[in-house]
Structures are given as C-alpha cells and as structure tokens.
C-alpha positions as a Markdown table, in Angstrom:
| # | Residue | x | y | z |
|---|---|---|---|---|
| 1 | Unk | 131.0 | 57.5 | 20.4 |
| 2 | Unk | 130.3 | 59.7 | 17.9 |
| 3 | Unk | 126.8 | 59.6 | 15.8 |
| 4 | Unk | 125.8 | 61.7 | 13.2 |
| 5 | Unk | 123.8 | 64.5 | 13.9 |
| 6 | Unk | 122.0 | 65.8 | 10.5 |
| 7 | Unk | 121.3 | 69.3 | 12.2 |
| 8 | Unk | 124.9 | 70.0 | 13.3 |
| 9 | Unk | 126.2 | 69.3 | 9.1 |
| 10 | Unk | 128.8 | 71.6 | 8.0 |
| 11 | Unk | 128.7 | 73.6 | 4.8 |
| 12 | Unk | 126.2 | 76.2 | 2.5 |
| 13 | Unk | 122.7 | 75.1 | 1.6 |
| 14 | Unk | 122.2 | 76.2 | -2.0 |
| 15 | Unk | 119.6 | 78.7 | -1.5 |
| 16 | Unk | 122.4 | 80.5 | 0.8 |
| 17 | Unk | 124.7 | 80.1 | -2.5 |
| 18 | Unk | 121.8 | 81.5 | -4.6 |
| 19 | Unk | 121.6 | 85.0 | -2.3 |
| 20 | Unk | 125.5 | 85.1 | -2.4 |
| 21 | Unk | 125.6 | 85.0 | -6.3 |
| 22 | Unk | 122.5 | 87.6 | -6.7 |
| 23 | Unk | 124.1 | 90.1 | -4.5 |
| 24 | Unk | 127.7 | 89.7 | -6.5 |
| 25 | Unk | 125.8 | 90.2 | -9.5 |
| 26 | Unk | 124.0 | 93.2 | -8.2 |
| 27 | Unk | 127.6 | 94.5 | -7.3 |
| 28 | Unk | 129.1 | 94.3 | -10.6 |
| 29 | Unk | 126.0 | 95.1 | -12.6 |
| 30 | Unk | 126.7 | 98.6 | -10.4 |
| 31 | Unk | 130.0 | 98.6 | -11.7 |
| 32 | Unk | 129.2 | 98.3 | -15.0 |
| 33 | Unk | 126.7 | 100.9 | -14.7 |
| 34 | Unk | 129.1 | 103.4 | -13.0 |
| 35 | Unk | 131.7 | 102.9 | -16.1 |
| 36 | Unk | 129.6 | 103.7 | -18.5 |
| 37 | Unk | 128.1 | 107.0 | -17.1 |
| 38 | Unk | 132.4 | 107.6 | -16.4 |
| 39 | Unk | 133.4 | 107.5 | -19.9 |
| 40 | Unk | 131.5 | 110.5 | -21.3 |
| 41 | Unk | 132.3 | 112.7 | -18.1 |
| 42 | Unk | 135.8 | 111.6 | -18.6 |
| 43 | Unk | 135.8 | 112.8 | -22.5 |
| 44 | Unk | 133.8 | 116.0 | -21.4 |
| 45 | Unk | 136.7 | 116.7 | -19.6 |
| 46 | Unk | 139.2 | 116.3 | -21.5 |
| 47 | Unk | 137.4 | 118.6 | -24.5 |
| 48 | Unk | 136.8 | 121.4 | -21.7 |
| 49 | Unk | 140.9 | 121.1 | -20.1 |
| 50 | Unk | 141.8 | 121.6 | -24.3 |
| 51 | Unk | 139.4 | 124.0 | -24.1 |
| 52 | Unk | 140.4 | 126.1 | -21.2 |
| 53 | Unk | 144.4 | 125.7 | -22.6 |
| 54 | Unk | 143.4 | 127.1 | -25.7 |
| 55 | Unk | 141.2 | 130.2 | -24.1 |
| 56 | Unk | 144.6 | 130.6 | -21.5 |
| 57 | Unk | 146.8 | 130.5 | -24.7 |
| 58 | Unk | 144.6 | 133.0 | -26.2 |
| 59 | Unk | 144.8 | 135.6 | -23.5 |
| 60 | Unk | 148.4 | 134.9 | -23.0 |
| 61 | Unk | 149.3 | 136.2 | -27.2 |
| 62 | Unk | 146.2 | 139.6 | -26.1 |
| 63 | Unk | 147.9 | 140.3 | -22.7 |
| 64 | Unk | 152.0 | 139.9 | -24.8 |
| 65 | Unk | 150.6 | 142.8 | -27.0 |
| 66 | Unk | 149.1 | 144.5 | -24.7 |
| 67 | Unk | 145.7 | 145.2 | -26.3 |
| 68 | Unk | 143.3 | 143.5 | -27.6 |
| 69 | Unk | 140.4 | 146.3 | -30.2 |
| 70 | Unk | 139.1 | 146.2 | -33.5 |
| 71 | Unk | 142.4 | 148.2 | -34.9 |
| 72 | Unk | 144.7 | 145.0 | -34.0 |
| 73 | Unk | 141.8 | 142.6 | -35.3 |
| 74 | Unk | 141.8 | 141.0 | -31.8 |
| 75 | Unk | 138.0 | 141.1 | -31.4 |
| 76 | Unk | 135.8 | 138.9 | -33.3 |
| 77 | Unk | 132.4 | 138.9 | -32.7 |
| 78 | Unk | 130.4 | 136.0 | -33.0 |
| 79 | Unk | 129.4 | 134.7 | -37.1 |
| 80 | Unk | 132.2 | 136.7 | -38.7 |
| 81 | Unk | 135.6 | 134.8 | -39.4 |
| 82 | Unk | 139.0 | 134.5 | -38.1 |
| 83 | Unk | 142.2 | 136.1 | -39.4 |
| 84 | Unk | 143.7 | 134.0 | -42.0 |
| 85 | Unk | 147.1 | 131.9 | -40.6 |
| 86 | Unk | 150.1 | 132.7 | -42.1 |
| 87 | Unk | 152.0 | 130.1 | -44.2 |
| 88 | Unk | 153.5 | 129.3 | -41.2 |
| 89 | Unk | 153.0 | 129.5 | -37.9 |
| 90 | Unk | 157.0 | 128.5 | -36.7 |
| 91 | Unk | 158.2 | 130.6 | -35.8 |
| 92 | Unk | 155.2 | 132.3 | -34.5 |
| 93 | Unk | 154.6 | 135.5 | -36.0 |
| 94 | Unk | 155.0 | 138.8 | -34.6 |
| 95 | Unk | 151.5 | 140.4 | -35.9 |
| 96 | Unk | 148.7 | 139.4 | -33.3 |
| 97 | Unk | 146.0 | 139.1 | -35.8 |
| 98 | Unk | 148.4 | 136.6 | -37.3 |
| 99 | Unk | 149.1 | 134.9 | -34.5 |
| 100 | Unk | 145.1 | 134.5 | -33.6 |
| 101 | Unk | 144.8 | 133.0 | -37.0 |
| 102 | Unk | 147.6 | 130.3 | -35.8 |
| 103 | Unk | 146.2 | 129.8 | -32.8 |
| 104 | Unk | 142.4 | 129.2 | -34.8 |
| 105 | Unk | 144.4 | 126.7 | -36.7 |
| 106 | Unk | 145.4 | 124.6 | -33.6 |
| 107 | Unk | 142.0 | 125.3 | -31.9 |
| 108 | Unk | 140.4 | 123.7 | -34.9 |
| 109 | Unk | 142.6 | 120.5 | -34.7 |
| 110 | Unk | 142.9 | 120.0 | -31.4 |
| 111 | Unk | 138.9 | 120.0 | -30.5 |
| 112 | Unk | 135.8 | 117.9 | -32.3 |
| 113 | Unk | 134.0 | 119.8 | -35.0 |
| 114 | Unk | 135.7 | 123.4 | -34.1 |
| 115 | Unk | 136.6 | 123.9 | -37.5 |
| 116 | Unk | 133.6 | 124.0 | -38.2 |
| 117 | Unk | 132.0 | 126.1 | -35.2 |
| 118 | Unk | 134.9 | 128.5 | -35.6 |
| 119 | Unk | 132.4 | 131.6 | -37.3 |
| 120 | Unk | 129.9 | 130.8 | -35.6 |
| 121 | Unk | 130.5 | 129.6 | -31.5 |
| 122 | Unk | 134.0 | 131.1 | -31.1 |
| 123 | Unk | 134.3 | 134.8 | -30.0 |
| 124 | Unk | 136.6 | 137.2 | -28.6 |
| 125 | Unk | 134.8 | 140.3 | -27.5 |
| 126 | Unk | 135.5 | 143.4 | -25.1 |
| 127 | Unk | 132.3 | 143.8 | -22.8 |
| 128 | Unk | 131.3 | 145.4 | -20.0 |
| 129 | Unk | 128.7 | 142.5 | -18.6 |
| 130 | Unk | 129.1 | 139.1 | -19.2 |
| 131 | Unk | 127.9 | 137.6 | -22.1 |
| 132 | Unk | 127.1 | 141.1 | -24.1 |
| 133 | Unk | 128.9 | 139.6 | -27.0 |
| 134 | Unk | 126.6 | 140.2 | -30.3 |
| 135 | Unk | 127.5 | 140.2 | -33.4 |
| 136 | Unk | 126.6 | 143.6 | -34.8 |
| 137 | Unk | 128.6 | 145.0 | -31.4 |
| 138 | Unk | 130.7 | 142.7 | -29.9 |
| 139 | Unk | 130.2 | 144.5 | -26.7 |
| 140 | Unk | 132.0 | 147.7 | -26.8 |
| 141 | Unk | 135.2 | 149.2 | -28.4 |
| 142 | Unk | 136.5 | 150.8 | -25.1 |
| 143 | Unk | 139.3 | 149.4 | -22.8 |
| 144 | Unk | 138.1 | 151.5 | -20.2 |
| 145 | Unk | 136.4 | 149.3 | -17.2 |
| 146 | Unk | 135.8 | 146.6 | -19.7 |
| 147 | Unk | 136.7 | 142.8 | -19.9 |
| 148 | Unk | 138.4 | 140.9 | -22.9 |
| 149 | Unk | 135.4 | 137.2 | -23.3 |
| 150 | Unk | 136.4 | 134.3 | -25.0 |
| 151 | Unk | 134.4 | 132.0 | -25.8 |
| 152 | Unk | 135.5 | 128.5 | -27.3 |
| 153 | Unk | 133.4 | 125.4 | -29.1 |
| 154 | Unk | 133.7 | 121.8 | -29.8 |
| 155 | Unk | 130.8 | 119.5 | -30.9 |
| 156 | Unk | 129.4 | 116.2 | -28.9 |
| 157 | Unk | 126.7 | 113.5 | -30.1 |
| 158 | Unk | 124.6 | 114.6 | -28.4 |
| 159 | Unk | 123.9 | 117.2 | -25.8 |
| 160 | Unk | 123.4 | 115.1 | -22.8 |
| 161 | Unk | 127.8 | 113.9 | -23.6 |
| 162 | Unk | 128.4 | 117.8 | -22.9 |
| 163 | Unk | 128.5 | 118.4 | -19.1 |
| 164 | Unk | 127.7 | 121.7 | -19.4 |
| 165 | Unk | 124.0 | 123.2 | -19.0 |
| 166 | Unk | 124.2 | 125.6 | -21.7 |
| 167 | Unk | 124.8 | 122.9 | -24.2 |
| 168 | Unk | 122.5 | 123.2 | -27.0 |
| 169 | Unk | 122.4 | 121.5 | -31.0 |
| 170 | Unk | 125.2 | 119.2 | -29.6 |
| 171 | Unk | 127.9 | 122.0 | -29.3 |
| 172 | Unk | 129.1 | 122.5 | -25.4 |
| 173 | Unk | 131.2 | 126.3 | -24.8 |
| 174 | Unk | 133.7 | 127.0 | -22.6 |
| 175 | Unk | 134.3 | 130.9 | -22.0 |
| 176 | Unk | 136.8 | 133.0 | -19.7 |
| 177 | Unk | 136.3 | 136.5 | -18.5 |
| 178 | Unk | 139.2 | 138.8 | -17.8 |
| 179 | Unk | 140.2 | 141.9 | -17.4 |
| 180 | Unk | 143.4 | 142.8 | -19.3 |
| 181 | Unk | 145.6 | 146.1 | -18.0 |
C-alpha cells in the first residue's frame, strides 16, 4: 500500500528556483559587462593594425628608394606639413616625396581625425635614440648609425577608448623604429 509521504515530494521549492534565477542573472549581467569593455579594445585594434599597415607601407616606398634625408623630402618633423599629392596617385608616382604625399592622402582617409593630426602627430624622422624627433631637428641628418621613426595618429573620444598609455587629448600614436641600409 502506498501512502503519501509529504517529506519524500518530488520537485524545486521556489526559494531553490529564486537562487537558480539570481545566479543566471549574475552570469549574463557578466556577459554583458565583458561586451561592452570588448567593443572599444576591438576598435583600438583595428585603428592600430591600419595604423601599423600604413607605417609598413611607409617604410616599404623609404627602403624602394633607398634613402630617406631632407634632400628627397622624406623627413618630416613633427608641426610642419606633408608633401602635396599629386593629381593622381594611379599610377603611383616615381618621385618619393610624391609618393609620401599619396600615401598622407590614404593615411588621412583610412584613420579617425588623421587629416587633421597629420602636421601635428605624424612624423618621419632619422634619429639616433628613440623618440629624438623635434621639430627644429628632427633628430639628425646623418644615415650613419641612425634609425628612420615613424610615427602615426588617429583620434578617439576619449583617451581611456585608446589602448595605448601614451594617449593624451584623445589622440592614441603608433610608431616603428628601423634601421634602413
């Protein structure tokens, strides 16, 4: 004979549903957090892999001609301007200053706010030490034991969506040393 036994019952009391609910939420309230710290670091690093094809791009059209000095208007030190583009840049023209002043064209398009950081944050100096890049010098004239820096710039909201610990007024750098035969 069966009977009924009100301590064997079968099933979830609803404080054990209660705990099961507040823990999901705690889960996905984790997720949600986690996406929303992902998205800036995922557009940081997108801007700095444009970035770093740009700078390669860049060495690539010094290192075709074969040097890179004030005589070739390679260098540019930091707060002067860029070479002017030609009319066009297809096919790509033959006179490196010409072809920097193509390449500042597509640097300008392709990241946030570089057109207008290109005097200013964007440099291309020879230097012995990194980061002797000033304006009245850019570094030194020699190719002798020296190093060709590049340094790129794009602009964020603010400097905490820039990943980088330099970042400062809400413009994040990328630069690349290297030495050039």
């Amino acid at each position: 004979m069966n009977t009924f036994n009100p301590h064997r019952s079968a099933g979830f009391s609803m404080i054990e549903v209660l705990v099961s609910l507040l823990i999901t939420v705690i889960g996905v309230l984790g997720m949600v957090a986690l996406q929303s710290k992902a998205i800036p670091y995922t557009q940081d690093s997108v801007q700095r892999n444009t970035a770093m094809m740009l700078a390669d791009d860049l060495v690539e059209m010094i290192r075709t001609a074969g040097s890179c000095t004030a005589s070739n208007n390679c260098l540019k030190p930091p707060g002067t301007a860029f070479a002017d583009a030609t009319t066009s840049c297809v096919p790509t023209p033959t006179v490196l200053a010409q072809q920097i002043g193509c390449w500042k064209t597509q640097a300008g398009k392709a990241l946030p706010g570089a057109t207008d950081l290109l005097t200013g944050s964007f440099y291309i100096c020879r230097s012995v030490k990194p980061g002797d890049a000033v304006a009245e010098a850019c570094g030194t004239e020699s190719t002798v034991d020296t190093e060709i820096e590049i340094q790129v710039a794009w602009s964020v909201k603010n400097n905490a969506d820039c990943m980088d610990a330099n970042a400062k007024d809400s413009i994040c750098t990328y630069r690349i040393r290297t030495r050039l035969p």
